[in-house]
PDBQT receptor file of N, H, CA, C and O in Angstrom, charges set to zero:
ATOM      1  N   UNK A   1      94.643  91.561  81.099  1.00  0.00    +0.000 N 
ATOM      2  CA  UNK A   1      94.580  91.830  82.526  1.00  0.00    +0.000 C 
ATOM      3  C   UNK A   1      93.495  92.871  82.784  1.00  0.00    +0.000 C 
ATOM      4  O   UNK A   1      93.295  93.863  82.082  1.00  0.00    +0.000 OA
ATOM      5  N   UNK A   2      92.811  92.517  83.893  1.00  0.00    +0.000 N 
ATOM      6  H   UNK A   2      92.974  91.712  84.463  1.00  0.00    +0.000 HD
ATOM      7  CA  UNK A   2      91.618  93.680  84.149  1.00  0.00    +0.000 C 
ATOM      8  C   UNK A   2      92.151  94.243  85.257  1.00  0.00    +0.000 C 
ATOM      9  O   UNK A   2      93.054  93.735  85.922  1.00  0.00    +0.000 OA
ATOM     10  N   UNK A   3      91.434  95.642  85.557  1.00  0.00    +0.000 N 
ATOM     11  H   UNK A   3      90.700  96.055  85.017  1.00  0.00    +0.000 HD
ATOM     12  CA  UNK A   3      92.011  97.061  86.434  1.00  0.00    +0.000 C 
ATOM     13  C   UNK A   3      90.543  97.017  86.752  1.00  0.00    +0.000 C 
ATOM     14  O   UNK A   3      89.623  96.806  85.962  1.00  0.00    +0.000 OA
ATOM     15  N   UNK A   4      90.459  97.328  88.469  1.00  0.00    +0.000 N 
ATOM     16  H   UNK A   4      91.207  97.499  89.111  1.00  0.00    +0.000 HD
ATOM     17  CA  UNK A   4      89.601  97.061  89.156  1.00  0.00    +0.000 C 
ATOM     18  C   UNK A   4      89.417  98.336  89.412  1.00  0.00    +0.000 C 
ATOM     19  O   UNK A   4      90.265  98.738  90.208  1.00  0.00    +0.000 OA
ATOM     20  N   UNK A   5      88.578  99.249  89.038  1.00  0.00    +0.000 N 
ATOM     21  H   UNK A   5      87.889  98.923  88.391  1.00  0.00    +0.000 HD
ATOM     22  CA  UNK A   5      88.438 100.888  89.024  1.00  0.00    +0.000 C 
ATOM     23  C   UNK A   5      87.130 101.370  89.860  1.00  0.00    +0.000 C 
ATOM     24  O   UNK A   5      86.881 102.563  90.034  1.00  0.00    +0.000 OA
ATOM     25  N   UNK A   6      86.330 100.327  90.352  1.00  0.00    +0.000 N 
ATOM     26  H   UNK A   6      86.532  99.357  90.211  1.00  0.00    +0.000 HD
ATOM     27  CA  UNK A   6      84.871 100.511  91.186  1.00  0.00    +0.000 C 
ATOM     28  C   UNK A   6      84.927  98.923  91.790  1.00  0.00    +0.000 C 
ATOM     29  O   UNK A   6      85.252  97.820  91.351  1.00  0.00    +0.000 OA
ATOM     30  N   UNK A   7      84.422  99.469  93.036  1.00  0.00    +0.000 N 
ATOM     31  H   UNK A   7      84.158 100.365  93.393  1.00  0.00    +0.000 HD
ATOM     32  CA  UNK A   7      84.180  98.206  94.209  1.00  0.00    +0.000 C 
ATOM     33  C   UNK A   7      83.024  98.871  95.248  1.00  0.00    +0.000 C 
ATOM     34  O   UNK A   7      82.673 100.044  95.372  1.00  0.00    +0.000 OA
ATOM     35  N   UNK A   8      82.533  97.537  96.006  1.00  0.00    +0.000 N 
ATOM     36  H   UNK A   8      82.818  96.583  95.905  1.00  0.00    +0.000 HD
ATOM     37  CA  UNK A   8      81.605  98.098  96.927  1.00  0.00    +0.000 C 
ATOM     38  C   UNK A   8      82.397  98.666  98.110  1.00  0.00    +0.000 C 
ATOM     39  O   UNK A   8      83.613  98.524  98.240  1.00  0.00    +0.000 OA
ATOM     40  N   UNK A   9      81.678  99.257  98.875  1.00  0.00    +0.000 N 
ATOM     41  H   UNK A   9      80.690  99.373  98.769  1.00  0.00    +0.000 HD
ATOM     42  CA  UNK A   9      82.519 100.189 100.139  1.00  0.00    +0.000 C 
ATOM     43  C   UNK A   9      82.981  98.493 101.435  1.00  0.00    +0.000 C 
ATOM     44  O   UNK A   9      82.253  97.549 101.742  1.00  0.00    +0.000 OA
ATOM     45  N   UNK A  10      83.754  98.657 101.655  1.00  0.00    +0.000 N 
ATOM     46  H   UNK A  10      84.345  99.424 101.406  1.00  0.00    +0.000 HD
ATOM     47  CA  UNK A  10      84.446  97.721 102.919  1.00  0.00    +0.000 C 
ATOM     48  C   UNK A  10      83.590  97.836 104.061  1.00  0.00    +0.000 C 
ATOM     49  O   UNK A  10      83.764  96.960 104.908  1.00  0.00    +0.000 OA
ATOM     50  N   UNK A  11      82.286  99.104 104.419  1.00  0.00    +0.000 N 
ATOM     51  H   UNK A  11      82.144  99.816 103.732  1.00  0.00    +0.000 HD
ATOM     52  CA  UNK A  11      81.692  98.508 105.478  1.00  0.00    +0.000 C 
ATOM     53  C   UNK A  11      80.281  97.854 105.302  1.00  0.00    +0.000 C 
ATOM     54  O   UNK A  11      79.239  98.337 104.858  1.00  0.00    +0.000 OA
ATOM     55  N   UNK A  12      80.543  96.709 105.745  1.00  0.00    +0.000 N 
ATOM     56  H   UNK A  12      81.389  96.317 106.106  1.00  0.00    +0.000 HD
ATOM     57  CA  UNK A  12      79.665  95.575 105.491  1.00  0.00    +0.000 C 
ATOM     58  C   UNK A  12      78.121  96.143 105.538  1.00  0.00    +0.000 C 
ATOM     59  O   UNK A  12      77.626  95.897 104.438  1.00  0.00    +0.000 OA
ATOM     60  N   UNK A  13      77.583  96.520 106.019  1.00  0.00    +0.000 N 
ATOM     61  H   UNK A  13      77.986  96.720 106.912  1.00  0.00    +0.000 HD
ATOM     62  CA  UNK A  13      76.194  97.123 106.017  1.00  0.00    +0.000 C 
ATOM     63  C   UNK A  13      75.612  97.922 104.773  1.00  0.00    +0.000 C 
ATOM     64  O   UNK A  13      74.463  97.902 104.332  1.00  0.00    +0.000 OA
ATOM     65  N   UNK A  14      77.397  99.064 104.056  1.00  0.00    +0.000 N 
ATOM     66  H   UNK A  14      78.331  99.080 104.414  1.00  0.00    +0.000 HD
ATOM     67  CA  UNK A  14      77.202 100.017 103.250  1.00  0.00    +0.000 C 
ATOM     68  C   UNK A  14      76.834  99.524 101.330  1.00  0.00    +0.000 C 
ATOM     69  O   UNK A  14      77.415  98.814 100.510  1.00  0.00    +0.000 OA
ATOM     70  N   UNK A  15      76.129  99.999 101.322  1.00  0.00    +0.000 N 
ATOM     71  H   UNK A  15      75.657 100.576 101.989  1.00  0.00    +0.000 HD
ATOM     72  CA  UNK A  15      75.638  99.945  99.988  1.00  0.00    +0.000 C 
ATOM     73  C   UNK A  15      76.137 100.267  98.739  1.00  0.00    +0.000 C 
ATOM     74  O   UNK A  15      75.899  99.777  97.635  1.00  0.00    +0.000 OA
ATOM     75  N   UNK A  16      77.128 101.490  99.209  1.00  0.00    +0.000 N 
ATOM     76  H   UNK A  16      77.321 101.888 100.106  1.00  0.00    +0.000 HD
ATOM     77  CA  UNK A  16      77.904 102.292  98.037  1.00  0.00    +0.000 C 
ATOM     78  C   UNK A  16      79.135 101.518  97.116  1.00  0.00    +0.000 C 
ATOM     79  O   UNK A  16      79.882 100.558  97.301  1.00  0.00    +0.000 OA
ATOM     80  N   UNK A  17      78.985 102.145  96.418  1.00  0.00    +0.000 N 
ATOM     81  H   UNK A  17      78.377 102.925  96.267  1.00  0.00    +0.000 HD
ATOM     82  CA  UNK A  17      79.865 101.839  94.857  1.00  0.00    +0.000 C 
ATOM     83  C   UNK A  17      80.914 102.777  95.233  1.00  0.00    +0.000 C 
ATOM     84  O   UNK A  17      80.572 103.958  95.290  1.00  0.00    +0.000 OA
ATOM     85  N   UNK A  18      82.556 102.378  95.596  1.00  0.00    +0.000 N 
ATOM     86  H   UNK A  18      82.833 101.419  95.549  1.00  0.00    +0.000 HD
ATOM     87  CA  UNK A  18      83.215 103.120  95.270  1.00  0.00    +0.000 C 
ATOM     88  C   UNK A  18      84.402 103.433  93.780  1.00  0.00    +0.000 C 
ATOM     89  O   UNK A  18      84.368 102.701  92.791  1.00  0.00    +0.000 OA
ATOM     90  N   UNK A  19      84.954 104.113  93.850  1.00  0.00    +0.000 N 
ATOM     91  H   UNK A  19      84.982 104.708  94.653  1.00  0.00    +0.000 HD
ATOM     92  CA  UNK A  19      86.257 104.547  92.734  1.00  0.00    +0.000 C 
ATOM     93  C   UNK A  19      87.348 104.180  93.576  1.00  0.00    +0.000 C 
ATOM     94  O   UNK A  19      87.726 104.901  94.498  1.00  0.00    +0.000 OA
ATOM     95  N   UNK A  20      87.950 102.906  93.244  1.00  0.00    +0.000 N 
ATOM     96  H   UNK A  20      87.643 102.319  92.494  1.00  0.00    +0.000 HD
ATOM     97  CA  UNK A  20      89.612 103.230  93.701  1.00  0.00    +0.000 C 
ATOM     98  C   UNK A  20      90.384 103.893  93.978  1.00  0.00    +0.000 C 
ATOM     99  O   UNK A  20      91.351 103.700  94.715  1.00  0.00    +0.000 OA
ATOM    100  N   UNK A  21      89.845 105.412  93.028  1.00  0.00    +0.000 N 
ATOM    101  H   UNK A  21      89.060 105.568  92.429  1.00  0.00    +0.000 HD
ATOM    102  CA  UNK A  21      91.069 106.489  92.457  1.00  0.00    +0.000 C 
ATOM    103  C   UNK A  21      90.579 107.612  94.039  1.00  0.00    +0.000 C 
ATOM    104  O   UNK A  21      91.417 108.289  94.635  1.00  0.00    +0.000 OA
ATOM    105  N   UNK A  22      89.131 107.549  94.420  1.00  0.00    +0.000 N 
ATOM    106  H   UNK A  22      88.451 106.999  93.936  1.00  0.00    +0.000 HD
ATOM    107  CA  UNK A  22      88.254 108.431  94.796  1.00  0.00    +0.000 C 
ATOM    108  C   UNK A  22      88.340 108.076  96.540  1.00  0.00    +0.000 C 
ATOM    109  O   UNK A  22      88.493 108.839  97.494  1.00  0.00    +0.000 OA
ATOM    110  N   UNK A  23      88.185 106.713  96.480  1.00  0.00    +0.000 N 
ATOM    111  H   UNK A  23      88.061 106.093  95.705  1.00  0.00    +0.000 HD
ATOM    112  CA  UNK A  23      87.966 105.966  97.717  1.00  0.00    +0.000 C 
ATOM    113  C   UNK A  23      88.673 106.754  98.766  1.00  0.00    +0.000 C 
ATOM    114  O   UNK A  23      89.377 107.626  98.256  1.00  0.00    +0.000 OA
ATOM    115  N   UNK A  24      88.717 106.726 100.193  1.00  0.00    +0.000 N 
ATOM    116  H   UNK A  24      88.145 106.018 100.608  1.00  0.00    +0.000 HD
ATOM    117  CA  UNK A  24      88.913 106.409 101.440  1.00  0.00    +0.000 C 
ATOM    118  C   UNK A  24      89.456 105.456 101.797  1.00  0.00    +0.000 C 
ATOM    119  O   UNK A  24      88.818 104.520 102.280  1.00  0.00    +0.000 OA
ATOM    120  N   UNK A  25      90.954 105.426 101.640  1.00  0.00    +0.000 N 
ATOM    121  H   UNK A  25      91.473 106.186 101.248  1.00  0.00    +0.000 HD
ATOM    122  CA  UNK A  25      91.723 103.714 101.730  1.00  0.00    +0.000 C 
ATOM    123  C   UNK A  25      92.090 103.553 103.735  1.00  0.00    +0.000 C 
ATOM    124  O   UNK A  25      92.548 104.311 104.590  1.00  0.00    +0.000 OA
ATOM    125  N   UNK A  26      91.827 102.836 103.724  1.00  0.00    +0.000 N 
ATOM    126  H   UNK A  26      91.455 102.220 103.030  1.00  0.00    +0.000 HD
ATOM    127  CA  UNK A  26      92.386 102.411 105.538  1.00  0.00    +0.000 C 
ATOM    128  C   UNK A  26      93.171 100.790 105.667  1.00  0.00    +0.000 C 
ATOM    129  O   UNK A  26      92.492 100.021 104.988  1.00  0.00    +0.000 OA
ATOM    130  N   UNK A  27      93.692 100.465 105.948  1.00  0.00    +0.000 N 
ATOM    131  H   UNK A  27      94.244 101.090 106.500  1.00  0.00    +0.000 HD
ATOM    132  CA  UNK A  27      93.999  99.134 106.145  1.00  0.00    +0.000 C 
ATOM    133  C   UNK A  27      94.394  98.223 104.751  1.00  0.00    +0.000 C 
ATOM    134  O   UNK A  27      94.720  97.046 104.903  1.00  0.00    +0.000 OA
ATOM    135  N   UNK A  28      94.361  98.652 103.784  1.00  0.00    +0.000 N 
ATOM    136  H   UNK A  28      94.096  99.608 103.661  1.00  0.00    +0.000 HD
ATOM    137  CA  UNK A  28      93.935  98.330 102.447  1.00  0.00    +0.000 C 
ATOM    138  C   UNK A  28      92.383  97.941 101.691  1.00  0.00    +0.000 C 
ATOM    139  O   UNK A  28      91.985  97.263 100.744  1.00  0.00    +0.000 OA
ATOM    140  N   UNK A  29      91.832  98.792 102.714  1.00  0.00    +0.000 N 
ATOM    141  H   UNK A  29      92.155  99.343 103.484  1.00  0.00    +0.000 HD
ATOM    142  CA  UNK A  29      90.383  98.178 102.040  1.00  0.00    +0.000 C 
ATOM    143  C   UNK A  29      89.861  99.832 101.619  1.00  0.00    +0.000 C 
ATOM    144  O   UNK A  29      90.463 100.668 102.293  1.00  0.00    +0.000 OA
ATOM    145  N   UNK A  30      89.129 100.264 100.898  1.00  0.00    +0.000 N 
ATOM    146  H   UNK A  30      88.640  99.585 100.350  1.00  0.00    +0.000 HD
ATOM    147  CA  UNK A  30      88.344 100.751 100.088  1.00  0.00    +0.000 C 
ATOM    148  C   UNK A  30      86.997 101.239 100.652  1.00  0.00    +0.000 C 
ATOM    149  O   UNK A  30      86.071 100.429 100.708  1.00  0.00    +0.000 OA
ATOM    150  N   UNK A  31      86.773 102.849 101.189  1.00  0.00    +0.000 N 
ATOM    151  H   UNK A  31      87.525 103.506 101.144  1.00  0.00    +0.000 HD
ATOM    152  CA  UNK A  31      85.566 103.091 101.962  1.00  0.00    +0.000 C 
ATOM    153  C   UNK A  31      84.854 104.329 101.137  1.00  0.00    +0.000 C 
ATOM    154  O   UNK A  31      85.599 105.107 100.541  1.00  0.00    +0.000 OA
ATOM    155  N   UNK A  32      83.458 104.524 101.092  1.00  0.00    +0.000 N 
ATOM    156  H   UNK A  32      82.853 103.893 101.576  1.00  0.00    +0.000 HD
ATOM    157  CA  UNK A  32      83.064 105.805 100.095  1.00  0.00    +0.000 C 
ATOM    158  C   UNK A  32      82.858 106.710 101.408  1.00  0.00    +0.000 C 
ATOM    159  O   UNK A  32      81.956 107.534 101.258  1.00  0.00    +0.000 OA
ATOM    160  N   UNK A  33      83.487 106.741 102.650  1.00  0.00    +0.000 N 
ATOM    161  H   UNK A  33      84.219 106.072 102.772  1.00  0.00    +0.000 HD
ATOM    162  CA  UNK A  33      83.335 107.392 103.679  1.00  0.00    +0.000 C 
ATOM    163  C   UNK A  33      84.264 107.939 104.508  1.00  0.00    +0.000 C 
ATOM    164  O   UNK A  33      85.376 107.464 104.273  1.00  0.00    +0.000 OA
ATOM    165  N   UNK A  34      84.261 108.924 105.577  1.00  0.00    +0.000 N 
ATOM    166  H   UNK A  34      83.359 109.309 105.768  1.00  0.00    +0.000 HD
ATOM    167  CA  UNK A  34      85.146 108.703 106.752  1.00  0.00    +0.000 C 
ATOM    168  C   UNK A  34      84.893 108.158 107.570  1.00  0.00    +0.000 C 
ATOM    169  O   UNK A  34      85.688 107.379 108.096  1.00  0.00    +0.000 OA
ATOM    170  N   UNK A  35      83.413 108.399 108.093  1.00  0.00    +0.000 N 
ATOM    171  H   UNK A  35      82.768 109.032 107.666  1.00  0.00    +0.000 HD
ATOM    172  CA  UNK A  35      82.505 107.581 108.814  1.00  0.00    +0.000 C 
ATOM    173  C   UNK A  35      82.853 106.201 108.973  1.00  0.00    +0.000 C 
ATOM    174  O   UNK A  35      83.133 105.605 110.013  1.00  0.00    +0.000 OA
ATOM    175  N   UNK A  36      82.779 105.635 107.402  1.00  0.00    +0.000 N 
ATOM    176  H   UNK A  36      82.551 106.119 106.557  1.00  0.00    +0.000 HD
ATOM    177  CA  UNK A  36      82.426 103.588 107.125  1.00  0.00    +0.000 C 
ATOM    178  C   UNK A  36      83.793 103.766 107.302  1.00  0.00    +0.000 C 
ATOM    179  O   UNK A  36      84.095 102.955 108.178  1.00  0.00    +0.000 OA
ATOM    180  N   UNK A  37      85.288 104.678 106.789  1.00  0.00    +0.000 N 
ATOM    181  H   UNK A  37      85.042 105.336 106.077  1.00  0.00    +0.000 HD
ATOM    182  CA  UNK A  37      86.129 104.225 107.404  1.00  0.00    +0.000 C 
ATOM    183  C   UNK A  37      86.691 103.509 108.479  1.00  0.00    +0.000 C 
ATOM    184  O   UNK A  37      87.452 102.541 108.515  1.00  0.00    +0.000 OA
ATOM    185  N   UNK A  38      86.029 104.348 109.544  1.00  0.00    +0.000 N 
ATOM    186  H   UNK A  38      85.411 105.134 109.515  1.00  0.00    +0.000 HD
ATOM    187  CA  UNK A  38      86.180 104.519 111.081  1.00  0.00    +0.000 C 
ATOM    188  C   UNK A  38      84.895 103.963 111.600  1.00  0.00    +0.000 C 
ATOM    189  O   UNK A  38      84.309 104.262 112.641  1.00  0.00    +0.000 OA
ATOM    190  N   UNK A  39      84.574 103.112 110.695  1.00  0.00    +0.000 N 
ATOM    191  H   UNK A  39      85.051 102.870 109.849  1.00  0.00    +0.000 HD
ATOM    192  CA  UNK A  39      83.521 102.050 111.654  1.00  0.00    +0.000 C 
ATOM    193  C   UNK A  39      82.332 102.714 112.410  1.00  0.00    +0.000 C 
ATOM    194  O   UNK A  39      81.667 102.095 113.241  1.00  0.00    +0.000 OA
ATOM    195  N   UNK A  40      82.111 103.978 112.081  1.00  0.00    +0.000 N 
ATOM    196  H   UNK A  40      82.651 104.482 111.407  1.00  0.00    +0.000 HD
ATOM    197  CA  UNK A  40      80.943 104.803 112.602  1.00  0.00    +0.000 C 
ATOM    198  C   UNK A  40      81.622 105.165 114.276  1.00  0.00    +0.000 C 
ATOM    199  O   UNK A  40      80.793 105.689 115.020  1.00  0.00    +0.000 OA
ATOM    200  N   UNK A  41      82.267 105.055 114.558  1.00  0.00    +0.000 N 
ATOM    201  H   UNK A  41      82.940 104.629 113.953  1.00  0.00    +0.000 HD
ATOM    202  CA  UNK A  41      82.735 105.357 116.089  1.00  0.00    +0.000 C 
ATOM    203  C   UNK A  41      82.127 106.456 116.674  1.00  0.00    +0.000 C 
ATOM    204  O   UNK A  41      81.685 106.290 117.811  1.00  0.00    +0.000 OA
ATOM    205  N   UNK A  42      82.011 107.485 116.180  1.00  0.00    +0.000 N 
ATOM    206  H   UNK A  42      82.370 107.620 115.256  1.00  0.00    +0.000 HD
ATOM    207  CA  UNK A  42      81.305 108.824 116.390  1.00  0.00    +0.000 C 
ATOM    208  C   UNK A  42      79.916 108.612 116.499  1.00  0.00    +0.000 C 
ATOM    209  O   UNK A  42      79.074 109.507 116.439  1.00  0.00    +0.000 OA
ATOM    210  N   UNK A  43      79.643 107.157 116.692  1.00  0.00    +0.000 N 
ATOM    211  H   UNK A  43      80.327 106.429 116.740  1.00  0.00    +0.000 HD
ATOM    212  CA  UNK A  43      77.879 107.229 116.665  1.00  0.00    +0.000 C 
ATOM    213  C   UNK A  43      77.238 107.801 115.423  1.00  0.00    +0.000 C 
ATOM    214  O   UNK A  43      76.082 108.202 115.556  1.00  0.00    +0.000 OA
ATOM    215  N   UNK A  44      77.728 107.887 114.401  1.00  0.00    +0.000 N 
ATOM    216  H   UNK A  44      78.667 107.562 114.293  1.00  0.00    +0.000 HD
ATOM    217  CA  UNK A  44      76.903 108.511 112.724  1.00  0.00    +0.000 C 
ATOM    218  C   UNK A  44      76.124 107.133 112.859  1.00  0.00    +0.000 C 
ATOM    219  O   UNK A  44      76.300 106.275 113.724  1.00  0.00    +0.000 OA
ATOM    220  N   UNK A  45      74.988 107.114 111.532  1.00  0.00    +0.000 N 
ATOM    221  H   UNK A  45      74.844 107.810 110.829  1.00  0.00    +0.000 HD
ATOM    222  CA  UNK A  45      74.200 106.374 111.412  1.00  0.00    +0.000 C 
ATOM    223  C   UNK A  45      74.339 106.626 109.236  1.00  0.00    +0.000 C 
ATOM    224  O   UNK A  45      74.847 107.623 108.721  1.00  0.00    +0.000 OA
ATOM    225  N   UNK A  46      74.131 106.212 108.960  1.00  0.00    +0.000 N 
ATOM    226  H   UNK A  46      73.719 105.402 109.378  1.00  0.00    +0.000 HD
ATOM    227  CA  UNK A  46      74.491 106.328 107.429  1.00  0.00    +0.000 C 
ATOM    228  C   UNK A  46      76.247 106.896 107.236  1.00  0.00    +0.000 C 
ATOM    229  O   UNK A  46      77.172 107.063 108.031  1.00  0.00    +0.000 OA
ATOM    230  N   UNK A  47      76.104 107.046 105.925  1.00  0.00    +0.000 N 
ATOM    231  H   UNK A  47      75.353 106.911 105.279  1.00  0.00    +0.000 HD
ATOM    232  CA  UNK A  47      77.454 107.696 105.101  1.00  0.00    +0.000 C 
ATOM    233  C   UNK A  47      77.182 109.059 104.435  1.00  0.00    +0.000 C 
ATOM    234  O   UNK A  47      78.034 109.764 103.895  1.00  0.00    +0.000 OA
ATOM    235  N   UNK A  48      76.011 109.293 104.540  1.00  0.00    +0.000 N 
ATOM    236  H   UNK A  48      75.319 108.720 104.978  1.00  0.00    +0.000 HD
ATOM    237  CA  UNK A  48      75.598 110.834 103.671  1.00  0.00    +0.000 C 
ATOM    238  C   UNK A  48      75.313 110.312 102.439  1.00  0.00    +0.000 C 
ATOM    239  O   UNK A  48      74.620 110.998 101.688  1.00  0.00    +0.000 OA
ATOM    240  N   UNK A  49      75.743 109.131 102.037  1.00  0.00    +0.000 N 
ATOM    241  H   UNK A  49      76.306 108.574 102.647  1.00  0.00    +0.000 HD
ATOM    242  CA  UNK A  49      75.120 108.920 100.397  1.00  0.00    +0.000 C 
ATOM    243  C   UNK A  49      73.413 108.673 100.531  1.00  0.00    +0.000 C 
ATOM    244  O   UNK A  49      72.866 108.317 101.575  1.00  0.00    +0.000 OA
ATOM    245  N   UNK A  50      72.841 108.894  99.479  1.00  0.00    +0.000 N 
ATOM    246  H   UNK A  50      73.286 109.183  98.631  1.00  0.00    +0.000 HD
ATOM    247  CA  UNK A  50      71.625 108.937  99.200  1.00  0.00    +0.000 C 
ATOM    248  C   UNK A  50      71.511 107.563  99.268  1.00  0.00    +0.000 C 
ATOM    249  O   UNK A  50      72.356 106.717  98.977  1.00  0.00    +0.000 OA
ATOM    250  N   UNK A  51      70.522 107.438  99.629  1.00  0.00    +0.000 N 
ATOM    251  H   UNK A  51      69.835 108.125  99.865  1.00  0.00    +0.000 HD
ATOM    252  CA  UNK A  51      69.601 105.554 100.196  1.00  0.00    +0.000 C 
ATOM    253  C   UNK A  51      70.199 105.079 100.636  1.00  0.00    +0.000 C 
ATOM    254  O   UNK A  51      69.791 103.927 100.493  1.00  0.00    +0.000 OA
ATOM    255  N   UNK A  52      71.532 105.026 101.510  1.00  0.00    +0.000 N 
ATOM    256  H   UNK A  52      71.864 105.962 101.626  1.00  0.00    +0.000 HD
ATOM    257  CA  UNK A  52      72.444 104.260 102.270  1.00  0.00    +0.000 C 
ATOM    258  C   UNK A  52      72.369 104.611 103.759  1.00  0.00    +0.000 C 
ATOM    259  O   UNK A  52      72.922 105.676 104.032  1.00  0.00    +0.000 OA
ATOM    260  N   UNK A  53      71.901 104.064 104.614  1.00  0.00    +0.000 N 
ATOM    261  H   UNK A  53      71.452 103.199 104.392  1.00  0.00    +0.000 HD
ATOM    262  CA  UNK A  53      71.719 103.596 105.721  1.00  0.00    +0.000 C 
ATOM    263  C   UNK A  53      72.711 102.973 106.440  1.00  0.00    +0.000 C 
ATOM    264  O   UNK A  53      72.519 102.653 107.614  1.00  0.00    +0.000 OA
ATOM    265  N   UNK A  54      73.399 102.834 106.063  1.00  0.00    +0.000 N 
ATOM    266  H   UNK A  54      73.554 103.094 105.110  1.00  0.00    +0.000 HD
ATOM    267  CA  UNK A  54      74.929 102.264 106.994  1.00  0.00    +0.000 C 
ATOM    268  C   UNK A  54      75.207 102.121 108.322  1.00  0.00    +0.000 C 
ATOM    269  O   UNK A  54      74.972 103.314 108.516  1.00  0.00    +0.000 OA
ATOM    270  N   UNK A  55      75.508 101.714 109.448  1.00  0.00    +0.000 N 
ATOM    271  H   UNK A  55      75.699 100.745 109.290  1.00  0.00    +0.000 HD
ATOM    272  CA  UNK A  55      76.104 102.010 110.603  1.00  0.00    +0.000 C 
ATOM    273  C   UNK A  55      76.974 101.535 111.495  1.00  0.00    +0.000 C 
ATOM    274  O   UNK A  55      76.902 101.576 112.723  1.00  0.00    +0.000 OA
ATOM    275  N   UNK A  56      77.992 100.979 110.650  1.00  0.00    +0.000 N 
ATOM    276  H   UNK A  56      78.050 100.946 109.652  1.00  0.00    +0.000 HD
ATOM    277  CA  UNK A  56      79.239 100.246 110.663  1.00  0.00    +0.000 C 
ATOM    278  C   UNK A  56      78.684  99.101 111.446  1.00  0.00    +0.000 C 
ATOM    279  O   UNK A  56      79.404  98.146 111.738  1.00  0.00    +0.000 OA
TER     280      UNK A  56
């Protein structure tokens, strides 16, 4: 059986690699953000990760 310990972030635009253990869980999906959590609502434009451009 395999253990799924890194996934990409749940918002579709975002680039990032997350940790299961590390992640930002919402809904059951998996975010390297609060931001990509929350769909950028606050008007952010990226996630703060380096080369990721995001904006829900």
């Amino acid at each position: 059986m395999t253990t799924v310990v890194e996934m990409k972030c749940a918002c579709e635009p975002c680039i990032c690699v997350v940790s299961t253990e590390t992640a930002v869980q919402k809904d059951g999906k998996y975010y390297c953000s609060e931001a990509c959590a929350n769909s950028h609502t606050d008007g952010s434009s990226g996630c703060g990760h380096q080369g990721c451009d995001c904006h829900g």
